[in-house]
C-alpha positions in Angstrom: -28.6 163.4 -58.5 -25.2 164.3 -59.8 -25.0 165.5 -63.4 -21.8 166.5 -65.1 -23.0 167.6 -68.6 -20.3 169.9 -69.3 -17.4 169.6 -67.6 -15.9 166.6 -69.6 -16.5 168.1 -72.7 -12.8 168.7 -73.3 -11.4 165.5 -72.2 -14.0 163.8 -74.1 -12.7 165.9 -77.4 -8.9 164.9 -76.5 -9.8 161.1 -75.6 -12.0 160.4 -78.9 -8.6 161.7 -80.7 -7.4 158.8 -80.3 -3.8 160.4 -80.3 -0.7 158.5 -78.9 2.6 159.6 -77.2 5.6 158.7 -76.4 6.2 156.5 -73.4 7.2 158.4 -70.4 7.3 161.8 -71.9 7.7 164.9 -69.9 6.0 167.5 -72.5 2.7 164.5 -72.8 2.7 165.1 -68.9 2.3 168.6 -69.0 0.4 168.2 -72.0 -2.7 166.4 -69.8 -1.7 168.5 -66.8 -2.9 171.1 -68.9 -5.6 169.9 -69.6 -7.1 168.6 -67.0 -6.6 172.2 -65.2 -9.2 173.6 -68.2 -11.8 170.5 -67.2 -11.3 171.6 -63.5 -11.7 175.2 -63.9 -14.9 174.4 -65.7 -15.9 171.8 -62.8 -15.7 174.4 -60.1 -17.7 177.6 -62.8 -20.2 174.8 -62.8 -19.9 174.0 -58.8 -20.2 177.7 -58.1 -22.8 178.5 -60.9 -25.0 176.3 -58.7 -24.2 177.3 -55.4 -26.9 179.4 -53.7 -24.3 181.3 -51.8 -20.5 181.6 -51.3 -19.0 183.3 -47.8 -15.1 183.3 -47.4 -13.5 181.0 -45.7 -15.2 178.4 -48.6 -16.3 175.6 -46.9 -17.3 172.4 -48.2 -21.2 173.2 -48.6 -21.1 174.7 -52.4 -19.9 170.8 -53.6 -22.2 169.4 -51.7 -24.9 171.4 -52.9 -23.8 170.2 -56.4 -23.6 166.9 -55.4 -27.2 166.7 -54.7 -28.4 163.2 -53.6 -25.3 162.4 -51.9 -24.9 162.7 -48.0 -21.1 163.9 -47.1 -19.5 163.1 -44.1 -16.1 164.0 -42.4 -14.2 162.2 -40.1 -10.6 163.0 -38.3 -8.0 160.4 -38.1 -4.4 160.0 -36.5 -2.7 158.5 -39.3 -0.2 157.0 -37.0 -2.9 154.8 -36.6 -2.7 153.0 -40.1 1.1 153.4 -39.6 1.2 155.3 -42.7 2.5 158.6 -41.5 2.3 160.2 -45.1 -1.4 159.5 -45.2 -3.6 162.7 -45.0 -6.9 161.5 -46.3 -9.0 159.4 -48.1 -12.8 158.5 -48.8 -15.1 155.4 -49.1 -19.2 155.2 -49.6 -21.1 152.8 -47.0 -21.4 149.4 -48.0 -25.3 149.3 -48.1 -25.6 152.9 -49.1 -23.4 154.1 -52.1 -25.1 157.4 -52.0 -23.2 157.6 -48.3 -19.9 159.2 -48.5 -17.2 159.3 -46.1 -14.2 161.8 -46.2 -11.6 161.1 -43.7 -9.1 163.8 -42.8 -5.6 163.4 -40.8 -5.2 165.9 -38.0 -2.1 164.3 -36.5 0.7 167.3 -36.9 -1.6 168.8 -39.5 -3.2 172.3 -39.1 -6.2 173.9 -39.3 -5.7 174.9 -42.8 -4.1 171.6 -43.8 -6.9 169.9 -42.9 -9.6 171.9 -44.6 -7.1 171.2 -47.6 -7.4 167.8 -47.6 -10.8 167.8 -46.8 -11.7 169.5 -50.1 -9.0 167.5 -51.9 -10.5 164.3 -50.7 -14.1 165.7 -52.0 -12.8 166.1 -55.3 -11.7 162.8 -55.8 -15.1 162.0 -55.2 -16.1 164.3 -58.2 -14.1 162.3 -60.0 -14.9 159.3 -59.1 -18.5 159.9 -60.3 -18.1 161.6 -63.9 -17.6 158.6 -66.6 -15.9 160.4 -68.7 -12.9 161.1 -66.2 -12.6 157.7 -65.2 -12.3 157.1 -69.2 -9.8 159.7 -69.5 -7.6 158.5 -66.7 -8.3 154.6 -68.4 -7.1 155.7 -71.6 -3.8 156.3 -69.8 -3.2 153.1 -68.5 -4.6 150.7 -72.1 -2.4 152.8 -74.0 0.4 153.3 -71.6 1.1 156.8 -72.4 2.3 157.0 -69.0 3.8 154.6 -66.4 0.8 154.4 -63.3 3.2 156.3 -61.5 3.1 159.5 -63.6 -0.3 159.2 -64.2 -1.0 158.6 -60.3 1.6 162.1 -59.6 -0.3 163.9 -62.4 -3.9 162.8 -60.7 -2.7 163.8 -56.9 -1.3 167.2 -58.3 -3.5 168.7 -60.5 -6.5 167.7 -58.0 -4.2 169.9 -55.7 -4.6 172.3 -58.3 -8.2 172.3 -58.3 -8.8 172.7 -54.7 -6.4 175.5 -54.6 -8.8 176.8 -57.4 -12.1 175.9 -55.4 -10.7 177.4 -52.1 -9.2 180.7 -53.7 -11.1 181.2 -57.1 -9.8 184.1 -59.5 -12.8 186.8 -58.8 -12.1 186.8 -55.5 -8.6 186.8 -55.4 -8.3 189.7 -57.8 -11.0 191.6 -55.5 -8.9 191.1 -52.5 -5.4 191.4 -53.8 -6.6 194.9 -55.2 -7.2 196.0 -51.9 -4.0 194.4 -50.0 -1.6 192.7 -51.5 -0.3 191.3 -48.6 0.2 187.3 -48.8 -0.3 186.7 -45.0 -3.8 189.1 -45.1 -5.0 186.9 -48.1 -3.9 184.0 -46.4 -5.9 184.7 -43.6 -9.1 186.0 -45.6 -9.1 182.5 -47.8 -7.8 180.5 -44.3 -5.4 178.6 -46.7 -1.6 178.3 -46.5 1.2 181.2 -47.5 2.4 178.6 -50.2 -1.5 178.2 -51.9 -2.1 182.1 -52.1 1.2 182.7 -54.1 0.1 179.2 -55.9 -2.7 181.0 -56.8 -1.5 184.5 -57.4 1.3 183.0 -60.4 -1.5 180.5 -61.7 -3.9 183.0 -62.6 -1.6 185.2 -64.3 -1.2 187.8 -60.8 2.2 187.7 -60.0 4.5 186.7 -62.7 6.7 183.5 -61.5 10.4 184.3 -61.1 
């Protein structure tokens, strides 16, 4: 079974605080954004601390070795068929098996690398979903309106963006590689994710140093 004992050890620090902030503050943002990218660094150490191997392209088999008891499953869909072209996944559990996930992916105009994207995007929601203490952190939000749902639904989507940018191209590796060509489309093609994630991922760790 699942067990998360100490990757919410931050957010549980900054949500027994008890602190408040301004209503729809840009810096209180940031101020979570931040954050919540130190609880998912510390997710994915633990994710790959427990994985019994890891071979580039990452697929999705080191989180679902950490999410032991659970049975993952992918599926494609055409997201013209919800009629919600701006859809590019989502996930659910079977109704008479909660221990059944099911990660659904868009492939309509999407590629390859788009797809594994969302597919690991998709997965980490799931993480989420499961640790207590997240789903406190991201209540706290909403009973003390610290943020309209919107902000705190944008700050959700993009710093579990962050994270699977961080699972799919951690720092070790990226450092390894870039050392021995620094060529974005050669890196791209190593970690099989987009031009725009491997410069991501080269200013966020501290690499290249943003313009």
């Amino acid at each position: 079974m699942l067990t998360l004992s100490k990757v919410h050890q931050e957010i549980a620090r900054y949500k027994y605080a008890d602190q408040r902030f301004p209503r729809t503050d840009k810096a209180t943002y940031w101020k979570y954004y931040f954050r919540l990218e130190a609880y998912f660094q510390e997710l994915i150490d633990d994710i790959y601390g427990q994985a019994a191997s890891v071979e580039f392209p990452i697929t999705t088999k080191p989180i679902e070795e950490y999410l032991s008891g659970y049975a993952l499953h992918y599926h494609p869909f055409d997201n013209r068929d919800f009629g919600k072209p701006e859809l590019e996944g989502f996930w659910d559990s079977s109704p008479d098996n909660p221990f059944d996930l099911h990660i659904l992916y868009n492939t309509n105009r999407s590629s390859v690398k788009r797809q594994r994207f969302t597919k690991i995007h998709e997965t980490i929601h799931v993480l989420q979903f499961l640790d207590p203490e997240f789903r406190q952190f991201i209540d706290a939000f909403l009973t003390y309106e610290t943020l309209p749902f919107d902000m705190v639904t944008r700050l959700v989507e993009g710093a579990t963006d962050m994270a699977t940018a961080m699972y799919l191209v951690p720092k070790s590796e990226l450092v390894a590689q870039y050392q021995q060509c620094n060529d974005m489309n050669t890196l791209s093609d190593h970690f099989q994710v987009s031009y725009q994630s491997i410069v991501y991922r080269l200013k966020n760790t501290g690499i290249l140093v943003p313009q």
